[in-house]
N, CA, C and O of each residue as an XYZ file, in Angstrom:
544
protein
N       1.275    -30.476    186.701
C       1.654    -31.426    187.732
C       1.150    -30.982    189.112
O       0.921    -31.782    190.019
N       0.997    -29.682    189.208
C       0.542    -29.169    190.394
C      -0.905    -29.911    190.408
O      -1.070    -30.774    191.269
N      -1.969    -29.621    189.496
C      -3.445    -29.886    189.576
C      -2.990    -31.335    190.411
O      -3.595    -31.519    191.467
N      -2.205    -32.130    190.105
C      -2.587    -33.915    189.856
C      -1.935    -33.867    191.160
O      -2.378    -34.832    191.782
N      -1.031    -33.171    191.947
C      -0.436    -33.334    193.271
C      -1.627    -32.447    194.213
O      -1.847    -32.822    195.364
N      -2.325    -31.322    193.668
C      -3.350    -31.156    194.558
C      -4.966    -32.255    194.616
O      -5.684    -32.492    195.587
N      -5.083    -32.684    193.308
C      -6.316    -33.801    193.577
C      -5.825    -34.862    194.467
O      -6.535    -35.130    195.436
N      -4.302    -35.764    194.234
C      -4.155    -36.121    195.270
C      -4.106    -36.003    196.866
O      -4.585    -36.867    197.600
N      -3.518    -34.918    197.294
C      -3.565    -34.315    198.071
C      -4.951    -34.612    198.907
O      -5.018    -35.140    200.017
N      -6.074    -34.126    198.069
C      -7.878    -34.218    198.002
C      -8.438    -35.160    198.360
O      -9.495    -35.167    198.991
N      -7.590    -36.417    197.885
C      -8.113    -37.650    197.691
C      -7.590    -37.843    199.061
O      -8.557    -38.087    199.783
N      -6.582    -37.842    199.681
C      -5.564    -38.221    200.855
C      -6.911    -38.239    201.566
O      -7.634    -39.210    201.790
N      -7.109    -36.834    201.902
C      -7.661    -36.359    202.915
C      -8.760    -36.117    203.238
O      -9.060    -35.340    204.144
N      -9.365    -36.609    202.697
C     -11.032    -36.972    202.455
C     -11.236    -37.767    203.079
O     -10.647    -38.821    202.835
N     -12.393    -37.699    204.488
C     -12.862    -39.255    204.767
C     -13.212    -40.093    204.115
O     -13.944    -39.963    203.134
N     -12.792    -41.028    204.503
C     -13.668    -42.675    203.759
C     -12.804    -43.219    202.864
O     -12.653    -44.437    202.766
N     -12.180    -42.361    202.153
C     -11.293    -42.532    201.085
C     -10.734    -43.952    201.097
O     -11.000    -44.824    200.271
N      -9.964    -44.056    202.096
C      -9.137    -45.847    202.643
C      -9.835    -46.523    202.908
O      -9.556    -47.699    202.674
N     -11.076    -46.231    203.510
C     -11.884    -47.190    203.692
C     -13.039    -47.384    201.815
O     -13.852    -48.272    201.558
N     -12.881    -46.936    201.475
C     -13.799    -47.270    200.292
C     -12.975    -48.228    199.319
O     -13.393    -49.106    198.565
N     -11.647    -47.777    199.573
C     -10.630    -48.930    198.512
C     -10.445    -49.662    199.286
O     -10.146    -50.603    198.551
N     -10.344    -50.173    200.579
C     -10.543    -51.561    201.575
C     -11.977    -51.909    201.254
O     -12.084    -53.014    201.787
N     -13.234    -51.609    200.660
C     -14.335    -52.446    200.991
C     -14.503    -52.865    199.041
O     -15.420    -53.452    198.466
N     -13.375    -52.347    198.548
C     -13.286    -52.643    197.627
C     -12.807    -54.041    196.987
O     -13.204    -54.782    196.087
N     -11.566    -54.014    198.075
C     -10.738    -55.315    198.142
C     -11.550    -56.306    198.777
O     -11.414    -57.477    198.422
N     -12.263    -56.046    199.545
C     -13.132    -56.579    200.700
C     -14.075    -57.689    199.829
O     -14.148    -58.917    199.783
N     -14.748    -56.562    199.170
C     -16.180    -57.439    198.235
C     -15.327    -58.281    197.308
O     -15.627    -59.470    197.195
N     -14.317    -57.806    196.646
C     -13.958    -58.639    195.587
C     -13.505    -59.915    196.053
O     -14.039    -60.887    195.518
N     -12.672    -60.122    196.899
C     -12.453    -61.318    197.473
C     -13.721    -62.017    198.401
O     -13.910    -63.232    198.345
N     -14.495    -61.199    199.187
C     -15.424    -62.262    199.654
C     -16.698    -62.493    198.474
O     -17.494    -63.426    198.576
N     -16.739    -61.612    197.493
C     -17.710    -61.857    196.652
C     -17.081    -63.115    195.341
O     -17.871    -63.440    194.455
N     -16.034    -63.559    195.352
C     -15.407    -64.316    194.980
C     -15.150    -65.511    195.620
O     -15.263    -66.531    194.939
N     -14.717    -65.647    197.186
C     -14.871    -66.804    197.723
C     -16.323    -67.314    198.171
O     -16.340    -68.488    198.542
N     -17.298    -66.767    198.194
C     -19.047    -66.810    198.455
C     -18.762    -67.959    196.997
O     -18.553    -69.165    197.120
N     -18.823    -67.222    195.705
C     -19.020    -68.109    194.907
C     -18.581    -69.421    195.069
O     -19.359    -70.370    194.972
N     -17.248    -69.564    195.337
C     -16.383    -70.625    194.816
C     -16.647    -71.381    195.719
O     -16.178    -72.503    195.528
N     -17.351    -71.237    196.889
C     -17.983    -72.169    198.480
C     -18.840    -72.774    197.645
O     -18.500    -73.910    197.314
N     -19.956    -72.322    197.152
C     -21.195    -72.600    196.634
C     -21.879    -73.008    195.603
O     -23.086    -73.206    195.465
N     -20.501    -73.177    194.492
C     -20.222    -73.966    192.957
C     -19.202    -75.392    193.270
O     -18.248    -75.446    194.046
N     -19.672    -76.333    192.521
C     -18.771    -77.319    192.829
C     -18.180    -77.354    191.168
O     -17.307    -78.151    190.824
N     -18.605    -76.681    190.528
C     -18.523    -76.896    188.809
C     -17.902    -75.706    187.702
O     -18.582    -74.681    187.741
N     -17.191    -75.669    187.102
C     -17.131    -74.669    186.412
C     -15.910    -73.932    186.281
O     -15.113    -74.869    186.221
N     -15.121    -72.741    186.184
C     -13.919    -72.552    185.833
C     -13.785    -71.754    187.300
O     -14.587    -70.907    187.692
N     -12.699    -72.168    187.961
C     -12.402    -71.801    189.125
C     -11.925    -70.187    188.981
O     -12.384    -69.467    189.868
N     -11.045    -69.506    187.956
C     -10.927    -68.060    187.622
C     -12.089    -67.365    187.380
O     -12.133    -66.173    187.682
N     -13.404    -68.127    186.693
C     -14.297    -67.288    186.881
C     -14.783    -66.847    187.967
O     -15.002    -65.666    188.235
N     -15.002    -67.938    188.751
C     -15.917    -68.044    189.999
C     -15.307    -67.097    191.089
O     -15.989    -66.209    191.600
N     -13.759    -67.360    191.487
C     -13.146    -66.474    191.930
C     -13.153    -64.859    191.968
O     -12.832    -64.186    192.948
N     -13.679    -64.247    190.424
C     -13.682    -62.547    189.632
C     -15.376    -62.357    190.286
O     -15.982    -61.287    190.336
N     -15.693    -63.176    190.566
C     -17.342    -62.808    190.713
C     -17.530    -61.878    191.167
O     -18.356    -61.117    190.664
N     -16.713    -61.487    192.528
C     -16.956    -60.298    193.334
C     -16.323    -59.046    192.938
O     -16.485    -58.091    193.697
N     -15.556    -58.868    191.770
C     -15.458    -57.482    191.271
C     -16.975    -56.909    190.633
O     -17.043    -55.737    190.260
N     -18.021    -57.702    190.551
C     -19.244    -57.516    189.882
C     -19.508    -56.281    191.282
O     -19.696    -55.080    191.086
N     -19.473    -56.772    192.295
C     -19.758    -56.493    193.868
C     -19.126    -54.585    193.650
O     -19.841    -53.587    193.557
N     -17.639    -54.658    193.629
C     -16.844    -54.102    193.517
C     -16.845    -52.989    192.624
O     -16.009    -52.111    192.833
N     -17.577    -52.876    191.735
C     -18.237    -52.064    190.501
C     -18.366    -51.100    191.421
O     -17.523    -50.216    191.575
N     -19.611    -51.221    192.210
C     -20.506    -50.116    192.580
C     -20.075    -49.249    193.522
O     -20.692    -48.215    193.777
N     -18.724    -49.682    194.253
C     -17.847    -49.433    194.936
C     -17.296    -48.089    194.565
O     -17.631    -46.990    195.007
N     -16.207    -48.444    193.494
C     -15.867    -47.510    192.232
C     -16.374    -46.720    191.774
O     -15.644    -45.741    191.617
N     -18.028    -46.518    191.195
C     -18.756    -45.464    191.389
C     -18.946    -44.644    192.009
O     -19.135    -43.471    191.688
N     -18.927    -45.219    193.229
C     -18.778    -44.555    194.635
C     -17.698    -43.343    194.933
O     -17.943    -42.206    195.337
N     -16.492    -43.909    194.625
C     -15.119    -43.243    194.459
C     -15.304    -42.464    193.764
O     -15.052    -41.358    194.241
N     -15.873    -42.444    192.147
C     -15.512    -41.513    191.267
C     -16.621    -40.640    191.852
O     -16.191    -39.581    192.311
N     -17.803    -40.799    191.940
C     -18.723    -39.501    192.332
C     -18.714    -38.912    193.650
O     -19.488    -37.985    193.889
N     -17.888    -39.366    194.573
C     -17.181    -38.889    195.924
C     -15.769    -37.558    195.258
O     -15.626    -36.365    195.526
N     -14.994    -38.465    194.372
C     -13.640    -37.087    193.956
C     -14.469    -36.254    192.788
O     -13.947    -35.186    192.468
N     -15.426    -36.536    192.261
C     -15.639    -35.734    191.408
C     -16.894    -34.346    191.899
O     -16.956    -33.119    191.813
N     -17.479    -35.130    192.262
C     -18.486    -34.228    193.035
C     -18.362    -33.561    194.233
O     -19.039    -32.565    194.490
N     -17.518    -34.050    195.016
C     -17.036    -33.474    196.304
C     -16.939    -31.770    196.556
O     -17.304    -30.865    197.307
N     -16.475    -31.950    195.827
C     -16.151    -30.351    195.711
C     -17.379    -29.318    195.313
O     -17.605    -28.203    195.783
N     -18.141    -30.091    194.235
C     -19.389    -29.169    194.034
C     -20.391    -29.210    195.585
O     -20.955    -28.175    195.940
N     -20.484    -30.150    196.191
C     -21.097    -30.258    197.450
C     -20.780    -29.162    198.541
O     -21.540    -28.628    199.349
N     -19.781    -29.032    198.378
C     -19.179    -27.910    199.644
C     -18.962    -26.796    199.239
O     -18.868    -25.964    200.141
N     -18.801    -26.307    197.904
C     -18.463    -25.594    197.177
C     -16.565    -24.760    196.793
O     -16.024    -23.815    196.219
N     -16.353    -25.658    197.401
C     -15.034    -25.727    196.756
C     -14.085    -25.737    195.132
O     -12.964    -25.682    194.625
N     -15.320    -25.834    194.912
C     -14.887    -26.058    192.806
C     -14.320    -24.609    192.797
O     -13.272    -24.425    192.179
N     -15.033    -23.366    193.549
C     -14.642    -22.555    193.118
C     -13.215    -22.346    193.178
O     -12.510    -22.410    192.172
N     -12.749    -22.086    194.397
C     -11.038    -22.724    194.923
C     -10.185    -23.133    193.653
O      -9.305    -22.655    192.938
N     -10.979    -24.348    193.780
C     -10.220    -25.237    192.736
C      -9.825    -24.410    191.622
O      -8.717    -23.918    191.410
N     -11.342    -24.285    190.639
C     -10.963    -23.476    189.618
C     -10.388    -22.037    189.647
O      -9.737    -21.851    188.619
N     -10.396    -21.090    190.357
C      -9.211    -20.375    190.699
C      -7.947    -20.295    190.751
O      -7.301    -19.330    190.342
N      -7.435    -21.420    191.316
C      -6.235    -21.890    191.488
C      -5.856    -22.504    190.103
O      -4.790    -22.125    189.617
N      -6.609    -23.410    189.412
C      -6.720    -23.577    187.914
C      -7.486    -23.491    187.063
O      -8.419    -24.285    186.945
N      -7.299    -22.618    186.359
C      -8.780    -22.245    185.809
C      -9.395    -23.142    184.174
O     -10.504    -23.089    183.642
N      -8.202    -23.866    183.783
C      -8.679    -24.820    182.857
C      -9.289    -26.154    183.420
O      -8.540    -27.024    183.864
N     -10.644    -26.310    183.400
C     -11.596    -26.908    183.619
C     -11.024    -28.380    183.396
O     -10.888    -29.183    184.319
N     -10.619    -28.712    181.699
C     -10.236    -29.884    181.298
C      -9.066    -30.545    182.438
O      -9.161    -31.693    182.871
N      -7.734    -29.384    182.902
C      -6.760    -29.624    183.533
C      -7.403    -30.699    185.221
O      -7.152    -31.820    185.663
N      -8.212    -29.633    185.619
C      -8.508    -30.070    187.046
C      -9.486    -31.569    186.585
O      -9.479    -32.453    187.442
N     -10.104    -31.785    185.594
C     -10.927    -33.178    185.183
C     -10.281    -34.217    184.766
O     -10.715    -35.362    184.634
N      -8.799    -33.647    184.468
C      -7.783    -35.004    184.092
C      -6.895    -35.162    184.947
O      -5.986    -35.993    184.938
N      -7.205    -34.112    185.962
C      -6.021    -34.790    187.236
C      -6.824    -35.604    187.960
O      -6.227    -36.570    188.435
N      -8.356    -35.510    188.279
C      -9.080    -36.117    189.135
C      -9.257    -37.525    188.521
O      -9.276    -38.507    189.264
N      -9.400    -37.656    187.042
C      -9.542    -38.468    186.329
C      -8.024    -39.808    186.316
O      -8.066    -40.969    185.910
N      -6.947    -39.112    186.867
C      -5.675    -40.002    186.460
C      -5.751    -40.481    188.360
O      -5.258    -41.563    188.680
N      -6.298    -39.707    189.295
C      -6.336    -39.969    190.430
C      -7.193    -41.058    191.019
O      -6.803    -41.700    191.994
N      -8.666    -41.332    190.288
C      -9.615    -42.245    190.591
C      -9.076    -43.587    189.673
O      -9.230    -44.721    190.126
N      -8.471    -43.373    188.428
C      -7.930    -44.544    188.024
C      -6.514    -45.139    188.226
O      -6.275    -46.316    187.957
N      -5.311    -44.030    188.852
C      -4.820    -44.801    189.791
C      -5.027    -45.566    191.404
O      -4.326    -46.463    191.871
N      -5.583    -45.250    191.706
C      -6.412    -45.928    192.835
C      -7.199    -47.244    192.866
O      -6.880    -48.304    193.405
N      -8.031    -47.011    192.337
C      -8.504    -47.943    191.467
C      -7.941    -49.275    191.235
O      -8.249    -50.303    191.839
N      -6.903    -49.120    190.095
C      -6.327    -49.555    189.639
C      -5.112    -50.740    190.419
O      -4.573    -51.842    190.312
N      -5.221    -49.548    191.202
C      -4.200    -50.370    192.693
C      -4.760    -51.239    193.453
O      -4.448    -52.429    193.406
N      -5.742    -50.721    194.327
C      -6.704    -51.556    194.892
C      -7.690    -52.617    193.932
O      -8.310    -53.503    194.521
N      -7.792    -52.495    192.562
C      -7.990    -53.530    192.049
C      -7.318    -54.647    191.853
O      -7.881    -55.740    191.911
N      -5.793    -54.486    191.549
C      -4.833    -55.575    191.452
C      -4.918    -56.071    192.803
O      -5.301    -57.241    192.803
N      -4.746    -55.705    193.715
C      -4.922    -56.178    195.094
C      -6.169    -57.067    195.414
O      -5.785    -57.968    196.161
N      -7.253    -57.159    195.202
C      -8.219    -57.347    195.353
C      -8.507    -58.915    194.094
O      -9.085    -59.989    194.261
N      -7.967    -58.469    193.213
C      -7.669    -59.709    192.175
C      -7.003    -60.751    192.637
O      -7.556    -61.839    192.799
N      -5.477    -60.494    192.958
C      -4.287    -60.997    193.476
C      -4.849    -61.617    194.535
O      -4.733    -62.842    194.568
N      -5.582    -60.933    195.640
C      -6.430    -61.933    196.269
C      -7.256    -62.836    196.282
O      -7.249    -63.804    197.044
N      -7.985    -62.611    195.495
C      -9.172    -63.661    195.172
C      -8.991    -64.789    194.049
O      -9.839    -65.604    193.687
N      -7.423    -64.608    193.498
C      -6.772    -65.857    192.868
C      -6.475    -66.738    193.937
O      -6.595    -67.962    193.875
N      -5.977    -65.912    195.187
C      -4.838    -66.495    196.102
C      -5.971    -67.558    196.765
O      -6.009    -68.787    196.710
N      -6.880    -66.590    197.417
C      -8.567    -67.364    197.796
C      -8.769    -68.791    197.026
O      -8.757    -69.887    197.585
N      -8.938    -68.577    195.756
C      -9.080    -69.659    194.906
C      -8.182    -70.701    194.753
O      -8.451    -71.735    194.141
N      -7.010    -70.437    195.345
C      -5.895    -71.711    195.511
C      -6.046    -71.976    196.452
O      -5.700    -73.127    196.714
N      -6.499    -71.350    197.313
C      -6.461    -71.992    198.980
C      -7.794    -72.476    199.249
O      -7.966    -72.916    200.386
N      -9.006    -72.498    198.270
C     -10.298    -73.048    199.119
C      -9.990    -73.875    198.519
O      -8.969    -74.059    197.857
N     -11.428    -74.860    198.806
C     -11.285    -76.472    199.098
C     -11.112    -77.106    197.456
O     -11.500    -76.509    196.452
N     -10.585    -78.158    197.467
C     -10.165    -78.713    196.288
C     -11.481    -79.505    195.942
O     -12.385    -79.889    196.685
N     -11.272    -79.657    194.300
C     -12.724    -79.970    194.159
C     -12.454    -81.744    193.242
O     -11.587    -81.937    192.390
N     -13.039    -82.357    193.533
C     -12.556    -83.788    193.094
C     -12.516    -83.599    191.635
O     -13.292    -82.838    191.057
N     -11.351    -84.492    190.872
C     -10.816    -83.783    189.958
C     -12.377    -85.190    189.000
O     -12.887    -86.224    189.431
N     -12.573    -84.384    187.602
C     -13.725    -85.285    186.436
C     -12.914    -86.489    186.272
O     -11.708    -86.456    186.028
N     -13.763    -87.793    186.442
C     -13.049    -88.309    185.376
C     -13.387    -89.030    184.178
O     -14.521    -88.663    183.870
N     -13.041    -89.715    183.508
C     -13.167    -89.832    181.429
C     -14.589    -90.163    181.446
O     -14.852    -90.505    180.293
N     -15.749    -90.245    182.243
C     -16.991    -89.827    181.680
C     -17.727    -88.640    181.954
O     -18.923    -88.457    181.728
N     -16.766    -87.709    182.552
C     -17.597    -86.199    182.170
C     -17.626    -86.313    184.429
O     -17.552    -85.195    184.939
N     -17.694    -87.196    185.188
C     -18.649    -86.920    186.331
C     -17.515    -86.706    187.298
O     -16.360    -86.915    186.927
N     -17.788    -86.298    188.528
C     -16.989    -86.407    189.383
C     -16.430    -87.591    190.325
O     -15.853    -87.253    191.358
N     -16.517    -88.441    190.139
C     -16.196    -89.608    190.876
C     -16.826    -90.479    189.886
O     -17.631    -90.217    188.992
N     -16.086    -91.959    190.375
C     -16.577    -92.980    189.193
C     -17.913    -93.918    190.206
O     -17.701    -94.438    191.301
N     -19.177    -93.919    189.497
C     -20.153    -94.502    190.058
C     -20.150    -96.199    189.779
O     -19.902    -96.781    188.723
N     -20.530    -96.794    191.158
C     -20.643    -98.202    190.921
C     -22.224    -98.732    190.397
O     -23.321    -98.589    190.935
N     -21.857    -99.348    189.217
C     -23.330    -99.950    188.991
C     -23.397    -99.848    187.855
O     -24.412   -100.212    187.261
């Protein structure tokens, strides 16, 4: 429990950290309302998720920021000193990038549903497949 209260700890206090799970939330919702401006057709939950595509690379970001961090500065050594089972310190970092994650993903979802109820309404089909009924 110590390892997983010191990776947190790690994670706290690391620049960028808050800001990388804000541009997380960020893309997913504007990469979600971009779509749903610019489709008049199609399943409004999809169109909405678009921007976790965005949001991916984000996450990468995160994990090779807590995971590598330490080899950069050379701090692993520290680390592993303080714990010297390798697996221990890779599953605290590991339960740390996917709670995070995980958080700022629901957030970022939760938004870009909310997005999707609040942009513009789209004229509802009607019984021949089109959007409005044509004269002629």
């Amino acid at each position: 429990m110590s390892v997983l209260r010191a990776e947190w700890t790690k994670f706290r206090t690391a620049p960028g950290g808050f800001w990388l799970l804000t541009a997380i939330v960020a893309l997913t919702v504007a990469g979600g309302a971009a779509t749903l401006a610019s489709t008049t057709t199609g399943d409004l939950a999809e169109h909405s998720l678009t921007g976790v595509q965005l949001s991916q690379a984000v996450v990468a970001i995160v994990a090779a920021l807590v995971v590598g961090g330490e080899y950069r500065t050379g701090m692993i050594h520290t680390t592993l000193a303080a714990a010297p089972r390798r697996i221990t310190v890779l599953a605290a970092k590991v339960v740390v990038v996917a709670g995070v994650v995980a958080v700022s993903g629901g957030i970022a979802v939760t938004g870009s549903m909310l997005a999707s109820r609040r942009g513009p309404r789209r004229p509802a089909a009607d019984a021949s497949g089109g959007c409005c009924p044509c004269s002629g």
